[in-house]
Residue, then its C-alpha position, 0 to 999 in steps of 0.5 A: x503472477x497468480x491470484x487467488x483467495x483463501x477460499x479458492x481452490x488452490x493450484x497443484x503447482x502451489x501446493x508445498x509452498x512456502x507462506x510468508x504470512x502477514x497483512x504487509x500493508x505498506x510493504x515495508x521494509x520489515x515486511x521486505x525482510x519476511x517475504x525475502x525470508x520466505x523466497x529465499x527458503x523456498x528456492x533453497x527447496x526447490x517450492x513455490x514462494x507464496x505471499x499472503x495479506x489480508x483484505x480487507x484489513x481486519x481493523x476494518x472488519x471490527x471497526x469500520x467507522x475509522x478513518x481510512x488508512x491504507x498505504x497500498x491497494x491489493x494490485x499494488x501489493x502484487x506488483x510488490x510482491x512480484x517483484x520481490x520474488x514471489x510466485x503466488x499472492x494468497x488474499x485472506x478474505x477478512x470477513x465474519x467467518x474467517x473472524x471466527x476460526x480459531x488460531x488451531x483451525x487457522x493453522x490446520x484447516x487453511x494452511x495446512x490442508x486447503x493451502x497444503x503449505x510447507x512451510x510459514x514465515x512471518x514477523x515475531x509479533x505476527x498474530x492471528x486467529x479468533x480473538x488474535x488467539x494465535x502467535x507464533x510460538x502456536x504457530x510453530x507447535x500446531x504447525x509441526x503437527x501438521x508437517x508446516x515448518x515455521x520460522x520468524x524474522x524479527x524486527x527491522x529498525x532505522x534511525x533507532x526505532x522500529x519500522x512499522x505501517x503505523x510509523x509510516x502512517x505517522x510520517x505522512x499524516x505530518x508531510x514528511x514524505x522523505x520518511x515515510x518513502x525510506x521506510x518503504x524503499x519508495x514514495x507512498x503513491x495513490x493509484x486511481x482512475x482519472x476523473x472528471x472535476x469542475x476544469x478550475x485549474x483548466x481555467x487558470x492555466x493548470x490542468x489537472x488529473x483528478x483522483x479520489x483517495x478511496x481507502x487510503x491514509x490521507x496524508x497531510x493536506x497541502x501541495x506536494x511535488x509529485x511523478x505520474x506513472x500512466x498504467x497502461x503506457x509506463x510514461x512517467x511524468x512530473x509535476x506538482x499536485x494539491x492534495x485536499x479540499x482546495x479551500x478556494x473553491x466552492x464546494x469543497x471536494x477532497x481531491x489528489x489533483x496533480x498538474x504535470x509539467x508539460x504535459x497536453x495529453x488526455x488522461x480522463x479514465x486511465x489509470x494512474x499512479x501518482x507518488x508524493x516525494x515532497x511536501x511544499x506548503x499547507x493548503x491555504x485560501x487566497x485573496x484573488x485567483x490571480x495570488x493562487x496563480x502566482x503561488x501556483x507558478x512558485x510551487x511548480x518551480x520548487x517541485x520542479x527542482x526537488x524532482x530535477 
């Protein structure tokens, strides 16, 4: 799959391509119906199928000292992307100047003569440009303009109400997992190089492969069963993971630590995937060591039978 940003000069393969354009964060399942929309319509034309997202996200960009709230990285968006059929991933790169273009320039300058698009997709309350100055109704009247055909997908509901990244958001800042992963199709997972920690849950019996969360959402802190997919082997494991600042230990230091059930491999410095099905229990601090094990061995028999 090809990868390139807005500021890139763009393949001649690429050019007439179908856009669906929006930040997909989270690939959900309203965004699923966009980007189906967009290679649907460029395979009934015989064109390239194009995703585009925005990173950073423009929240970020104007307000940075919020928390962070990621649900997916941008490798983990081009694999989704790829596997919906995409034939391209397009980066708008969010930044003060790109802030700064007008919806109109937006449209005629980046879409139409830079990416040479045919035609643009994107959810009906999708806006863009200086000041969110742009809709879709400007995006189909200045796309004509330009030769850029645009269509809009409305939006996709479950159990009554509307899928959305701040739904999902929801979801798993509460520990329901089972929500936030029906939302997206799949559970949410935080990708990661494994790091060196302080080998506590070595010294008890429970190795662990520690990740930092970066700029993802943190969900709720607690224990969670969870599976690991090894990058650069595709081995899929199981296990169970604290997700915190494991209130039992000195300094507190936030961590996704998953221990995978027998597992005895070295996994220090390779990339992993580590996906949250479901929430077993707050995090809490204990009286001795020998309580947290214990409470240890029942959260792995629970994750191992909701896994099994």
């Amino acid at each position: 799959m090809t990868r390139f940003g807005h500021r890139d000069p763009v393949p001649e393969s690429l050019r007439g391509a179908i856009l669906a354009l929006g930040n997909f964060d989270g690939f959900h399942l309203g965004h699923q119906r966009v980007v189906a929309e967009a290679v649907q319509w460029a395979r009934a034309e015989g064109r390239p199928a194009i995703v585009a997202t925005f990173d950073p996200h423009p929240v970020r960009h104007f307000a940075p000292h919020v928390p962070p709230f990621r649900l997916t990285t941008l490798d983990q968006r081009e694999e989704l992307f790829a596997a919906a059929g995409a034939d391209a991933m397009l980066v708008f790169e969010f930044d003060t100047e790109l802030a700064a273009t007008s919806a109109g320039d937006f449209v005629g300058d980046l879409l139409a003569r830079h990416l040479g698009a045919a035609g643009v997709v994107t959810g009906e309350d999708f806006t863009f440009g200086r000041d969110r100055g742009g809709d879709f109704a400007l995006l189909a009247s200045q796309g004509a303009q330009h030769g850029i055909a645009a269509r809009a997908v409305g939006p996709v509901s479950l159990d009554a109400l509307p899928v959305s990244s701040s739904r999902i958001r929801d979801a798993l800042k509460a520990g329901d997992c089972e929500t936030a992963s029906r939302l997206m199709t799949r559970p949410f997972a935080v990708r990661g190089v494994v790091q060196h920690g302080d080998k506590r849950g070595r010294e008890i019996g429970y190795p662990t492969a520690n990740l930092e969360l970066g700029s993802y959402l943190r969900p709720r802190y607690g224990i969670y069963a969870v599976t690991g997919r090894v990058l650069d082997t595709g081995e899929m494991l199981k296990g169970a993971a604290s997700l915190g600042i494991r209130p039992q230990f000195e300094p507190a230091r936030e961590w996704l630590e998953p221990y995978f059930f027998a597992f005895s491999g070295d996994l220090y410095g390779r990339e992993m995937e580590v996906a949250l099905h479901h929430f077993l229990r707050p995090e809490a601090r204990f009286d001795s060591l020998a309580a947290l094990t214990a409470q240890m061995a029942e959260d792995c028999k629970r994750a191992a039978e909701l896994l099994a």
